[in-house]
C-alpha positions as CSV (number, residue, x, y, z in Angstrom):
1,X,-7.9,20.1,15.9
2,X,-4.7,22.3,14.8
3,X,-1.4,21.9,17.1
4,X,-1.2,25.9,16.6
5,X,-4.0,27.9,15.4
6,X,-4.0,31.5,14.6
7,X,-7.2,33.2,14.5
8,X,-7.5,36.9,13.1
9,X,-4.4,38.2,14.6
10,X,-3.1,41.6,14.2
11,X,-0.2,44.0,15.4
12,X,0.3,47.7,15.3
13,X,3.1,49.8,15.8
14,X,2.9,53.5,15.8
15,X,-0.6,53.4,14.2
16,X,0.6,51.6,11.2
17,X,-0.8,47.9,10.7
18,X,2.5,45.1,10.4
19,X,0.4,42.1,11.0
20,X,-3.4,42.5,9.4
21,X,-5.7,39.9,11.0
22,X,-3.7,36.7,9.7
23,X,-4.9,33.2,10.5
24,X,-3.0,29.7,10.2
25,X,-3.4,26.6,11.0
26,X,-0.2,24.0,12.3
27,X,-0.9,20.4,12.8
28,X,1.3,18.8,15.4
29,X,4.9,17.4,13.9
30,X,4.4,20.1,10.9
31,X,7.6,22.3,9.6
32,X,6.0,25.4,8.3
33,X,8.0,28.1,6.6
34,X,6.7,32.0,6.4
35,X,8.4,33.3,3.1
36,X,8.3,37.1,1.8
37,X,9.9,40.6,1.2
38,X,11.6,42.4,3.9
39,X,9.2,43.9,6.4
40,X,6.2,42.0,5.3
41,X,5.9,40.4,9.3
42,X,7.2,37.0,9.6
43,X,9.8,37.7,12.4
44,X,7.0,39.7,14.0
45,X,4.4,37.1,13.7
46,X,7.0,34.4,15.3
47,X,7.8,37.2,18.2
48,X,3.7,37.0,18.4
49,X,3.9,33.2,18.6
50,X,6.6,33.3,20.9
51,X,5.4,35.8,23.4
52,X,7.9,38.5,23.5
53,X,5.2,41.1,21.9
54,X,1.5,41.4,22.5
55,X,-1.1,41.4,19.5
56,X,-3.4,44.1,19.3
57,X,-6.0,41.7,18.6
58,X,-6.5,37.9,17.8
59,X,-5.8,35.3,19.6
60,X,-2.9,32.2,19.4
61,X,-3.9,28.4,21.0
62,X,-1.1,26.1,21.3
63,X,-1.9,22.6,21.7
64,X,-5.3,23.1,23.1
65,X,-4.9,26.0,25.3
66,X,-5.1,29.6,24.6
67,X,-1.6,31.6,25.0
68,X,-2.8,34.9,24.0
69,X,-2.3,36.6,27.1
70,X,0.4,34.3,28.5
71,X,3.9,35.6,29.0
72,X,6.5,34.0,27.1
73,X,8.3,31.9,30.1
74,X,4.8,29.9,30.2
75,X,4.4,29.8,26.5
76,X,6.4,26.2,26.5
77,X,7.8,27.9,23.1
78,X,11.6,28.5,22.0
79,X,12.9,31.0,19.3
80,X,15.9,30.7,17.9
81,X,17.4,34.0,16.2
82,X,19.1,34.7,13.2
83,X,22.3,35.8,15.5
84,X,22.8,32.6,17.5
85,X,23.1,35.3,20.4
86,X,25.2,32.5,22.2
87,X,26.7,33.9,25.8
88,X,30.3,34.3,24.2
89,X,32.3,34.2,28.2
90,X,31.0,30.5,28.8
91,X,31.5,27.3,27.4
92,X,29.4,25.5,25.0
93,X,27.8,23.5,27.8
94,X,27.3,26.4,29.5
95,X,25.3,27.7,26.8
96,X,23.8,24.5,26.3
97,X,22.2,24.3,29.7
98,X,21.9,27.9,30.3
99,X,18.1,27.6,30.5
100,X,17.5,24.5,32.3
101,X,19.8,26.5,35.0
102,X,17.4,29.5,34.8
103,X,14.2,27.0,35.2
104,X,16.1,25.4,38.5
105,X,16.5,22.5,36.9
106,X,19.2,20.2,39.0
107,X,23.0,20.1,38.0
108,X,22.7,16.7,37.4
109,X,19.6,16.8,34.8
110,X,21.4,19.4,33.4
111,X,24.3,18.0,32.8
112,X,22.9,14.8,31.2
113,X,20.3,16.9,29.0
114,X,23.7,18.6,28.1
115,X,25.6,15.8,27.0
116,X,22.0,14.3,24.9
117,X,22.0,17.9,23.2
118,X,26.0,17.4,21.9
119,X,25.6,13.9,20.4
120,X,22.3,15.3,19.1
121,X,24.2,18.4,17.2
122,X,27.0,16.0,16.6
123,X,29.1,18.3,19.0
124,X,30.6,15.7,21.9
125,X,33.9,16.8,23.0
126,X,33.3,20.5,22.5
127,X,31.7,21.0,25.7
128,X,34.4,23.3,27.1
129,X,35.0,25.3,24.1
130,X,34.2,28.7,24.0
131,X,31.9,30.4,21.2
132,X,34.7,32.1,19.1
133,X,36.6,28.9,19.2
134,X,33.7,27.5,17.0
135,X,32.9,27.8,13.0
136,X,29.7,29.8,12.1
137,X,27.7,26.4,11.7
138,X,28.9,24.7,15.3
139,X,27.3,28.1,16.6
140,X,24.6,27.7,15.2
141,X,23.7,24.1,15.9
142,X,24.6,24.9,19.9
143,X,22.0,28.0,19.6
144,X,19.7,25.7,18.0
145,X,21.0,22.8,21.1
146,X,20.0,25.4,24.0
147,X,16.7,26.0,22.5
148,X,15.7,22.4,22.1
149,X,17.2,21.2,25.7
150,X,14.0,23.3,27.5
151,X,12.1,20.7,25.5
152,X,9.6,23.0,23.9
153,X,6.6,22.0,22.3
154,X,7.2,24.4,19.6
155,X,10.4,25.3,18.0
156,X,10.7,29.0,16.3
157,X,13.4,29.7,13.9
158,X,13.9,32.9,12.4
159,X,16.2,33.3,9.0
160,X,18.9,30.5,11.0
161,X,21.1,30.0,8.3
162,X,21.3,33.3,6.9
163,X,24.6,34.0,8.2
164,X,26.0,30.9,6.6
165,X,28.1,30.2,3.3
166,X,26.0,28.7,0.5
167,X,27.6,25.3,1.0
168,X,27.4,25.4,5.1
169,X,23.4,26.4,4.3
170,X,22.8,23.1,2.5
171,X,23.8,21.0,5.7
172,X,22.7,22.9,7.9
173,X,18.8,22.9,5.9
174,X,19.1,19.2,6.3
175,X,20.7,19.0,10.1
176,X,17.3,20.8,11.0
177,X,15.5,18.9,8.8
178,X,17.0,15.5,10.6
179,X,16.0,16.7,14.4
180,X,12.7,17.9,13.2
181,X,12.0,14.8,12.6
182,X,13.9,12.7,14.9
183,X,12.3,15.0,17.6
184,X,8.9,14.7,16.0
185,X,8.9,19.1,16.4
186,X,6.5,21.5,15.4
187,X,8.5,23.7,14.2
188,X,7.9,27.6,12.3
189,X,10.8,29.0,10.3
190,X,11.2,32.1,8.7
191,X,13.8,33.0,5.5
192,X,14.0,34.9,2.6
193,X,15.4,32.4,0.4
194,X,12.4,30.7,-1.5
195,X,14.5,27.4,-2.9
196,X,15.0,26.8,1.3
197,X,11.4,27.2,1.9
198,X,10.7,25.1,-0.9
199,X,13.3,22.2,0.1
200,X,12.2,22.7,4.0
201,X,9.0,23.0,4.5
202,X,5.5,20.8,4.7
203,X,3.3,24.2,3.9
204,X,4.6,27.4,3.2
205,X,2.3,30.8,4.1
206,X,3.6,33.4,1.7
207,X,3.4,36.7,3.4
208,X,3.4,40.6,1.8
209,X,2.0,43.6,3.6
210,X,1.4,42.1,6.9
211,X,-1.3,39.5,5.4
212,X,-1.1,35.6,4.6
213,X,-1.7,35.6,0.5
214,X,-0.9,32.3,-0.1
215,X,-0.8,28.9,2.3
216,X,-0.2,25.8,0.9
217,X,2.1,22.8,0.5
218,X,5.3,23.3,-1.9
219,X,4.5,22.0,-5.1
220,X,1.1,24.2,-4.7
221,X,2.4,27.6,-4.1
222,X,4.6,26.8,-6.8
223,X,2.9,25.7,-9.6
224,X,-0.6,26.9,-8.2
225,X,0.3,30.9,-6.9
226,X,-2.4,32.6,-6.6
227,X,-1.3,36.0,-7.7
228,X,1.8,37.2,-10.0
229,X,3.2,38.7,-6.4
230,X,3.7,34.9,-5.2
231,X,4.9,33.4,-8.3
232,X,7.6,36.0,-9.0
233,X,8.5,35.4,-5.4
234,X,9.4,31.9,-6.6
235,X,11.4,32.4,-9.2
236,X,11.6,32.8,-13.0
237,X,8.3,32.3,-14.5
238,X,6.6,33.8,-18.3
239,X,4.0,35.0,-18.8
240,X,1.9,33.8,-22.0
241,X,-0.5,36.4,-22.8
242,X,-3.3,35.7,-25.4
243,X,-2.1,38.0,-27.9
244,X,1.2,36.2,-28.1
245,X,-0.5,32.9,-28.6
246,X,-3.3,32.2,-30.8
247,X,-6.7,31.3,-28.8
248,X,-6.8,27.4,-30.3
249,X,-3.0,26.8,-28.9
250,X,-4.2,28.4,-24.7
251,X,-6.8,25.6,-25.1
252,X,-4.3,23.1,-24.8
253,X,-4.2,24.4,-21.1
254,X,-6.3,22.6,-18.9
255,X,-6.8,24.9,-16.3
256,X,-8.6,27.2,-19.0
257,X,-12.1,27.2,-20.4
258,X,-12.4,28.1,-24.2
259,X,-13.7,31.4,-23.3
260,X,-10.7,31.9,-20.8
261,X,-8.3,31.2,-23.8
262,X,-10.1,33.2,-26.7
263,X,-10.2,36.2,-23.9
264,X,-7.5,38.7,-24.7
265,X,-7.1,39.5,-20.6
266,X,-5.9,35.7,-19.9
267,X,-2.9,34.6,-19.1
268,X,-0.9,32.3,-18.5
269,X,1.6,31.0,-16.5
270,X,4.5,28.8,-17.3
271,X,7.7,27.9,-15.0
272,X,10.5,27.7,-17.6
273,X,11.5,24.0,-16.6
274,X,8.1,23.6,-18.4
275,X,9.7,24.7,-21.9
276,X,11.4,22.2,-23.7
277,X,13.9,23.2,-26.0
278,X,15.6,21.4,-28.8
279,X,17.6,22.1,-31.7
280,X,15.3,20.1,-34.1
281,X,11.6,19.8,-34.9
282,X,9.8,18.2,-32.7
283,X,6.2,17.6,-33.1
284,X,3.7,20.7,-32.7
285,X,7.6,22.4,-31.5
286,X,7.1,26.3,-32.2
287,X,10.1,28.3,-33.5
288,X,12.0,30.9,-31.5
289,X,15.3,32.4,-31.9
290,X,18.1,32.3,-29.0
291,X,18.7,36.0,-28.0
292,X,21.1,35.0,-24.6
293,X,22.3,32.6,-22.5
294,X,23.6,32.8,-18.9
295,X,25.6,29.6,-17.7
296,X,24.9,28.9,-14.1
297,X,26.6,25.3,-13.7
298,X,24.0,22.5,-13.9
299,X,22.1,24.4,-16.5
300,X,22.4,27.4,-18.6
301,X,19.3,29.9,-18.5
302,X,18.0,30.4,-22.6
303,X,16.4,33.6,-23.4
304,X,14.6,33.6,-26.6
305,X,12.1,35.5,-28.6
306,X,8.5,34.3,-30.0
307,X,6.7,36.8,-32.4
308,X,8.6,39.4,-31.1
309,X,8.3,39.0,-27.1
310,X,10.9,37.1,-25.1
311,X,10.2,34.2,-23.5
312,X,12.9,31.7,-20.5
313,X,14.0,28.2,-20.3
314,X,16.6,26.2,-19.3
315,X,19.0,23.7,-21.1
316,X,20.4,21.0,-19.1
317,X,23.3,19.0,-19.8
318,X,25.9,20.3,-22.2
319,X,23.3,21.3,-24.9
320,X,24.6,24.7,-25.8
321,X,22.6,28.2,-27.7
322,X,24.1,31.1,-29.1
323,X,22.5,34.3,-29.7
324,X,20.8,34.0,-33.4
325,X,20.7,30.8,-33.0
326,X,16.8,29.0,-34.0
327,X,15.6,26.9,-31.4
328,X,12.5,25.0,-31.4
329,X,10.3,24.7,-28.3
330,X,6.8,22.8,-26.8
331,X,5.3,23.9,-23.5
332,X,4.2,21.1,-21.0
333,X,0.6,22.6,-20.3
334,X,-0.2,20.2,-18.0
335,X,2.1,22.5,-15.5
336,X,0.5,26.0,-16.3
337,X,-1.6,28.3,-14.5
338,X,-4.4,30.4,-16.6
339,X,-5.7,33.5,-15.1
340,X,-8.1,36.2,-16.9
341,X,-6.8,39.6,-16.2
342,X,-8.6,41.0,-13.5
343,X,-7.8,38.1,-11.3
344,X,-4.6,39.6,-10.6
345,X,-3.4,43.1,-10.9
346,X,0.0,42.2,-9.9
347,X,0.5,40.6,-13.3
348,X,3.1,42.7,-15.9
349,X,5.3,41.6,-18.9
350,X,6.1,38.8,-20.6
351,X,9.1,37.4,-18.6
352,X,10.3,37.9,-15.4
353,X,14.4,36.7,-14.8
């Protein structure tokens, strides 16, 4: 049986649908990430998890027993906010054990679940600092402390890093990651950035329009989306449509039938780290020209053109293209994802940067 299980869940505000009868399923010891646009209702599902709104209907079971109607005190569930919201006129142990203090916990538990929090965190000797006496990443790791001293049997975290630098994100992904899993948590995170979902996550639900599209480990909603809305939301990706290429070269993908790839409404999909590029022939290479590159440190992005629509890879390494340049290219078709037209009428142009 699922640690968490969703079932048909749905919240309105003002008349206007934000969460439309979703359902999910969380085994115990499970990281799962909800990933999508602005406003789509993953920090309003987590509030639903968490208790601190009511669902409209549906109904939320946590570890056997059903929560629904439970307030959030007797949820046994912490959330962790994108502002650490850390109580900035008492120390960090303060903050620490501010909870265990609310629940009557005894000073002397509380002190020692304080001082098993900061070697946790990697925080001892702070104790007695104040908030603003701490980086943006110490903050965050006592927010994420606080949470984790009331012991909760699930752990919500919503966009926690987005406040960070780019470099103070990567550590911090990996901190988490580390007390996930020293803890043995179940743990529901929310972010906007898809490479973090990617890098964090067991299963990720992809979310648009107050519905679940998409849930499924990494590599699946990766290479496997199920509709143009979820592979754009994963980065670059082309589009091979069969106009562009002949009907006897789309049968070289697997996941289409020869009808599918004499059919002028398929289409394909194809990441472009599944383009290989070279310089020279290779065998069965096809012949593009270079229209741009963009240099982005470990690789450089290579937009080219291919009877007359433009196509993306990447070159890795020092390899370099310049614009007019003839390059010559194979597609690894074991990585693409045929679709016929009507299976997705979020599909549109060639290639999406």
């Amino acid at each position: 049986m699922p640690y968490i299980q969703i079932q048909k869940l749905s919240k309105l505000y003002k008349g206007q649908v934000v969460i439309d009868h979703i359902s999910l399923c969380v085994n115990h010891g499970e990281f799962v990430v909800l990933v999508g646009p602005s406003g789509c209702g993953k920090t309003t599902t987590l509030k639903l998890l968490a208790g601190l709104i009511e669902p409209d209907s549906g109904s939320i079971t946590i570890d056997g027993q059903n929560v629904t109607n439970l307030s959030a005190e007797k949820r046994d569930v912490v959330m962790v906010f994108q502002d650490n919201l850390l109580f900035p006129h008492i120390t960090v142990a303060q903050n620490i054990g501010f909870g265990l203090k609310m629940k009557g916990v005894k000073e002397d538990k509380i002190k020692a679940k304080v001082q098993e929090m900061l070697s946790l965190i990697q925080l001892e000797g702070m104790e007695e600092r104040y908030p603003d006496q701490l980086s943006g990443g110490q903050r965050q790791r006592v927010a994420l402390a606080r949470a984790l001293a009331l012991e909760p049997k699930v752990l919500l975290l919503d966009e926690p890093l987005s406040s960070l630098d780019p470099a103070l994100r990567c550590d911090m992904r990996d901190f988490i990651l580390e007390i996930h899993k020293t803890l043995d948590m179940t743990t529901i995170c929310v972010t906007h950035d898809c490479e973090e979902a990617l890098h964090m996550a067991d299963k990720i639900a992809a979310m648009f329009e107050g519905s679940i599209v998409q849930y499924a480990v990494p590599q699946e909603i990766y290479y496997r989306p199920l509709s143009g809305k979820v592979a754009h939301l994963f980065g670059r990706y082309n589009i091979l449509e069969c106009p562009l290429f002949d009907g006897t070269l789309l049968q070289k993908c697997k996941v289409l039938t020869e009808a599918q790839a004499l059919t002028c409404e398929t289409v394909v999909y194809v990441r472009p780290e599944s383009i290989w590029i070279t310089k020279t022939p290779t065998k069965d290479a096809l012949i593009g020209k270079v229209l741009r590159t963009i240099f982005i440190g470990e690789k450089r992005i290579v937009c080219f053109s291919y009877n007359d629509k433009e196509l993306v890879a990447y070159s890795w390494g020092r390899q370099e293209y310049k614009a007019g340049d003839k390059l010559f290219f194979n597609i690894r078709w074991e990585d693409c994802l045929g679709k016929s037209g009507e299976e997705d009428e979020n599909i549109s142009g060639c290639a999406h940067i």
